[in-house]
C-alpha positions in Angstrom: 4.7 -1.2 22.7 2.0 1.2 21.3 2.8 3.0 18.1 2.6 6.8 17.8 0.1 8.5 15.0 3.3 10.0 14.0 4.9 6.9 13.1 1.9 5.6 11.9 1.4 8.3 9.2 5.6 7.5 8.3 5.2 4.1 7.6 1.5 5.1 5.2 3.8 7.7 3.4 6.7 4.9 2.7 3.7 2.5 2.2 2.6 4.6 -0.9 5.7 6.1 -2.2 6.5 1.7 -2.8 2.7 1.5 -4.3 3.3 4.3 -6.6 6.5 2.3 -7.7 4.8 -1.0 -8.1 2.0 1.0 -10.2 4.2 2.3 -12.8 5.8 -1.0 -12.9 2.7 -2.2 -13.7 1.9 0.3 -16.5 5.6 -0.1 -18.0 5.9 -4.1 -17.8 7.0 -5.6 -20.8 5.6 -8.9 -19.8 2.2 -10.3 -18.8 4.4 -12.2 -15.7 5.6 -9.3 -15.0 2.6 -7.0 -15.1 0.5 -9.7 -12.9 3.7 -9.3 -9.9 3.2 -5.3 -9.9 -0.3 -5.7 -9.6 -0.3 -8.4 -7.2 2.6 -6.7 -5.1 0.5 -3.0 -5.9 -2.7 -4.4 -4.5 -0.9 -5.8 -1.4 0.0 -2.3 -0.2 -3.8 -1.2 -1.1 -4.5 -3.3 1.8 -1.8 -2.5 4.0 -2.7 1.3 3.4 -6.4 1.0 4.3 -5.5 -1.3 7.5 -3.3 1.3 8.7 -5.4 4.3 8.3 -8.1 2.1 10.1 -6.0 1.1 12.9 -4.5 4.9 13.4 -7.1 7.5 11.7 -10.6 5.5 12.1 -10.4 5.1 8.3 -12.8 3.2 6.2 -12.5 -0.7 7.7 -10.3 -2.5 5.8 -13.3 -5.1 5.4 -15.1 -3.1 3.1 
C-alpha cells in the first residue's frame, strides 16, 4: 500500500513538532545524560525528516 503526499506531509509535521520537543529538552537538561538522550533522540528525527521529504518531495538525499 502506497502512501499519499498528504499523509506523508502529516507524519513530517508530527515528525518535527517531536524534534522541536526533544530540542528544548536538550537546551533545558539538567544533566549531561540527559542532554546526550535529547540530542541523540533530536538527531534521529533529523534523519527521519530528511528521508521522508526525499522519499515524498525529491528532497535533498538523506545521504548527503
Amino acid at each position: 500500500m502506497s502512501r499519499t503526499q498528504e499523509e506523508a506531509r502529516v507524519v513530517i509535521d508530527n515528525a518535527q513538532q517531536v524534534q522541536s520537543h526533544w530540542y528544548n529538552a536538550m537546551v533545558y537538561a539538567d544533566s549531561k545524560s540527559s542532554r546526550a538522550d535529547a540530542f541523540r533522540n533530536y538527531n534521529a528525527l533529523r534523519g527521519v525528516i530528511k528521508s521522508l521529504q526525499w522519499a515524498y518531495f525529491n528532497g535533498d538525499s538523506p545521504l548527503n
